[in-house]
Each structure stands twice: as C-alpha cells, then as structure tokens.
C-alpha positions in Angstrom: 0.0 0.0 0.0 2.4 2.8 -1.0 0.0 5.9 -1.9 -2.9 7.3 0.0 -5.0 10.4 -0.1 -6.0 12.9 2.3 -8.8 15.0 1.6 -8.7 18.7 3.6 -11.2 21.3 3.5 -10.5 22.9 6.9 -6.3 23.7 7.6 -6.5 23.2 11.5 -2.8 21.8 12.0 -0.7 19.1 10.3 -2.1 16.2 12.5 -4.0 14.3 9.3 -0.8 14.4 7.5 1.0 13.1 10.7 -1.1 10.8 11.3 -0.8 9.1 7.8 3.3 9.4 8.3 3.0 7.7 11.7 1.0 5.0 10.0 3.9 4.4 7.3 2.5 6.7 4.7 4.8 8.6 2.4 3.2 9.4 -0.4 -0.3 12.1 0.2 -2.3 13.9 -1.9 -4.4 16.8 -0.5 -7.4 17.7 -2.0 -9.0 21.4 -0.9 -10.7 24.3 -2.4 -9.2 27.2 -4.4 -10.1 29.5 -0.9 -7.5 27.1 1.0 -5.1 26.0 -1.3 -2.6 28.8 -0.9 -2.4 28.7 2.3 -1.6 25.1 2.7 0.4 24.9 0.0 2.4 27.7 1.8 2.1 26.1 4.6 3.9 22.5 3.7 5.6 22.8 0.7 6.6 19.8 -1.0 6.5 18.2 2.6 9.9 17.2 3.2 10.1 19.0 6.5 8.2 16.6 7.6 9.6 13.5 6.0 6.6 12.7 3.2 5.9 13.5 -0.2 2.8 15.9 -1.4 1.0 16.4 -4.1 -2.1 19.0 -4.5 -5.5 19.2 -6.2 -8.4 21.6 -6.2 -11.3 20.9 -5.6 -13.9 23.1 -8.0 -16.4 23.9 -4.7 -18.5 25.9 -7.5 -18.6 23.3 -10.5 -21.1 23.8 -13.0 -23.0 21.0 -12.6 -23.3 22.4 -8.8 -22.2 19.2 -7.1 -19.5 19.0 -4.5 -18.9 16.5 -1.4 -16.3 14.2 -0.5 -17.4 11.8 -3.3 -16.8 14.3 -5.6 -13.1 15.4 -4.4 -12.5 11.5 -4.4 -12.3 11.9 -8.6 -9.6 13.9 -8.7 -7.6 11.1 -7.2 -7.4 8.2 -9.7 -4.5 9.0 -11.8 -2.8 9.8 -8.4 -4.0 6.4 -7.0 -3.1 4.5 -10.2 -3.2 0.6 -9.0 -2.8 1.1 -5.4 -4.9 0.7 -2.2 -5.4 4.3 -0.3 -7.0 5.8 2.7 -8.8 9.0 2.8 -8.6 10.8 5.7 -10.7 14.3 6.5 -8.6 17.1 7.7 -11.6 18.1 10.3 -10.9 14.4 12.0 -8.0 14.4 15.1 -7.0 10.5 16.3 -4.7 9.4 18.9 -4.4 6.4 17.3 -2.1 5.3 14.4 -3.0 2.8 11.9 -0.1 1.0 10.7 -1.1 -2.3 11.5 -5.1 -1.8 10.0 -3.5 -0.7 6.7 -1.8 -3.5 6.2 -4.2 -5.7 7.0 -6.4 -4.3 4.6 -3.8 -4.5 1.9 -3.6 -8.0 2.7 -6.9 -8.6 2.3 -7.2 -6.4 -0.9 -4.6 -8.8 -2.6 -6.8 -11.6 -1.4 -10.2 -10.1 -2.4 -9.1 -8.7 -5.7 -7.9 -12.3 -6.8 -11.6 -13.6 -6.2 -13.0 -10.5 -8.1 -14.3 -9.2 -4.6 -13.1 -5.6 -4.2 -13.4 -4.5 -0.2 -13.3 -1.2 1.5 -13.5 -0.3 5.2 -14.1 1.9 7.6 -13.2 3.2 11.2 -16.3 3.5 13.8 -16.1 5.7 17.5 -18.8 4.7 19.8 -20.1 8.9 20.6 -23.1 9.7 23.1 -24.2 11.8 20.3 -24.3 9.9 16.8 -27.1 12.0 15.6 -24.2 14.0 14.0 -22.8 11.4 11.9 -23.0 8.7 9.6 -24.1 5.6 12.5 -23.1 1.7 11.3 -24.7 -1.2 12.1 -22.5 -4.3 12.8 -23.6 -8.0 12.4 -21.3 -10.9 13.4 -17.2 -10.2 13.5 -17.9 -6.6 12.8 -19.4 -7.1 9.7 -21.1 -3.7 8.3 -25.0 -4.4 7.7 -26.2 -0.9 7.2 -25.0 2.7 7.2 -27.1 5.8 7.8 -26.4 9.3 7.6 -27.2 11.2 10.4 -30.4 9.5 11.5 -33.0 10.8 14.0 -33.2 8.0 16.0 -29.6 6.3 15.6 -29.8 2.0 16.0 -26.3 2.1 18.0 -23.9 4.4 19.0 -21.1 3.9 16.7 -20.0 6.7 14.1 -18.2 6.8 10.9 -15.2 8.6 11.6 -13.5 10.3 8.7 -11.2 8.0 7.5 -12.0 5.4 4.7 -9.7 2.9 2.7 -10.3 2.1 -0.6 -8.9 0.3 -4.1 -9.0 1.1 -7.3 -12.6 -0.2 -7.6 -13.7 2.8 -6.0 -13.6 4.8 -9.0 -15.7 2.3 -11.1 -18.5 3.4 -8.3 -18.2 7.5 -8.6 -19.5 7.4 -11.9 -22.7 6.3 -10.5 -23.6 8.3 -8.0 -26.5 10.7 -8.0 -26.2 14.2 -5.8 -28.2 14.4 -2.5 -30.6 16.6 -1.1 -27.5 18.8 -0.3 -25.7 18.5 -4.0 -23.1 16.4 -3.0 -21.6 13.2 -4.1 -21.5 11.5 -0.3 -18.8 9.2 0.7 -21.9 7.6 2.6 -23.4 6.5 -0.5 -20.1 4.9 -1.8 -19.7 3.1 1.5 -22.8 1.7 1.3 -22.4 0.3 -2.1 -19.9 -1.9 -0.4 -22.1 -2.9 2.1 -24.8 -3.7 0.0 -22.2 -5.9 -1.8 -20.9 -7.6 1.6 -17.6 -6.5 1.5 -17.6 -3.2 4.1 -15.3 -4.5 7.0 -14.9 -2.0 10.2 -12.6 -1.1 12.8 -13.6 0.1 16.1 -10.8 2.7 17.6 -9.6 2.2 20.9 -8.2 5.9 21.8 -9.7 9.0 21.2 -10.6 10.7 18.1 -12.2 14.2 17.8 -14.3 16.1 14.6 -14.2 19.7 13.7 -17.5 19.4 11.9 -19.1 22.0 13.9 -18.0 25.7 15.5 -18.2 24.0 18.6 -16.2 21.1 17.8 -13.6 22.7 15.9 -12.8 24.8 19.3 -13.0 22.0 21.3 -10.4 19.8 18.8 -8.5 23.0 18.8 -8.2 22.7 22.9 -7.8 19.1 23.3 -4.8 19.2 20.6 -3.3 21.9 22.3 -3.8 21.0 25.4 -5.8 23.2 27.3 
C-alpha cells in the first residue's frame, strides 16, 4: 500500500498528515478548495520538513454542474492512485491512534479479495453519546457492516463513521454512479454503502480518542484538546 489520499477542506494543523506518516505513509495527496489551497500549500511545501511527499489538487467547490462532497473530491484522485490501495482521511478528524497495523491488513486482504473478483473497502467507527451527527453503522457478526445511515434521527447504535476510509481502485468504477443528495453532494456515505450492500464493508472500532471539527463548537473543542488546554 504505497499511496494514500488525504482530503482537507478545513487547515487546523498538520495532525492528518502526521497521522498518515505515523501509520507508514509517504506518499499524500491533498485535495482542498481554491479559498485554502494557498495557504496550505504555503504552509507545507513539497513536505519534506516533515519526512513525506505531497502532491495538490483543487477541488472546484463551485462546478457547473453544482455538485461537491467528499465523493466528488475522491475523482480527482485516480491517476494519483493508479493501482494502489489508499486511505482517505478528512482534515476536520483528530485521532490518537495510528493505523499501521489496520493498513496493512487491509492491503492484505485487498490482494486476497481482488484475486476472487471481490473488491473491499472499510471503515473506522467511534462509539459517541451523540451519533445524531454522523454517519451511524450497524455491525452484524465479526464486525461485519450491515447498514449505514447518515445522520439518523433515532440512531440504532452508537457507533459513528469517523472520517477515515480505505479504498482500491474499484472505487472509481463506483463514482461514476452516483446521483447528488438533497444537499448536491456526491457522499462518501453513499459509496460506503455500495460496499455494504455488496458484503464486503469491514470495520474497525478505535480504541483511543478521536475528535471532529465538523461543527464551531467542535472545531474549538479539537483546537483545545490538541493543544492541550
């Protein structure tokens, strides 16, 4: 698994792109808007000062067609990708934990899977006492994925999608697909849950903390935890 993605709308700190390095990532592609682009670009460079390599995309967030989301950004990715596994990580999303050993066991499996003509994705769930926010999974037997719903009134369990995601290739056979939601976005929810209709969504429950900027009130909270205070 040599290439990976992370997809940043929001320039909080470098954690995302630590994280990745931490979890034996090198090679990162960051995907934002023309608004933020300059600044993160200024901001990194070419990202040797901190030991990986990046590359940059913009993300149209006025297209003609209208449609954004995280789907959407996802596109700009393939040539990047090429033939290689990835993770997508949201730059709004702060984890204690690193995830060397989950990405290679998903590589592992992707060799597997691929060889039977059964392409697999996965995801990372938090238990939260307030899923209401977020996409919530249900898990059968062995953490199997049996359903995802996005930010459900009356959540089935306590267990929300966190914003990191690994993929293959196959992923980009799905984009195509995908109609725009109520919102006009293309949503990563809806890619997930083509995998889960198809019976090959695994899941991986995090053990330390993990924190989401999705919200003013979040963000400041993330901002405090990270720094401490």
């Amino acid at each position: 698994m040599k290439i990976w993605i992370s997809y940043l709308n929001r320039l909080i700190h470098c954690h995302p792109i630590q994280t990745l390095k931490n979890s034996g990532v090198k090679e990162i592609l960051i995907i934002s808007s023309q608004e933020h682009s300059g600044a993160i670009i200024e901001h990194f460079g070419d990202g040797r000062k901190l030991g990986v390599d990046l590359t940059y995309k913009v993300q149209n967030m006025f297209p003609e067609d209208g449609v954004t989301g995280i789907a959407q950004a996802l596109k700009l990715a393939e040539n990047f990708v090429g033939n290689s596994s990835f993770a997508t990580i949201l730059g709004d999303n702060w984890f204690e934990n690193t995830f060397e050993q989950e990405f290679r066991s998903f590589e592992h499996s992707d060799m597997i899977n691929s060889f039977k003509n059964h392409a697999p994705a996965a995801i990372f769930l938090k238990e939260v006492h307030d899923p209401q926010r977020f996409g919530v999974a249900t898990l059968g037997e062995n953490s199997r994925v049996l359903e995802i719903i996005e930010k459900p009134e009356s959540p089935k369990t306590n267990f929300a999608v966190v914003g990191l995601y690994l993929f293959t290739p196959h992923v980009f056979t799905i984009l195509p697909t995908l109609k725009p939601s109520r919102r006009k976005e293309l949503e990563v929810t809806d890619v997930n849950n083509h995998y889960v209709k198809s019976g090959t969504m695994r899941s991986y429950i995090l053990s330390g903390k993990w924190k989401d900027a999705g919200t003013p009130e979040s963000m400041l909270e993330t901002i405090k935890y990270v720094n401490g205070e």
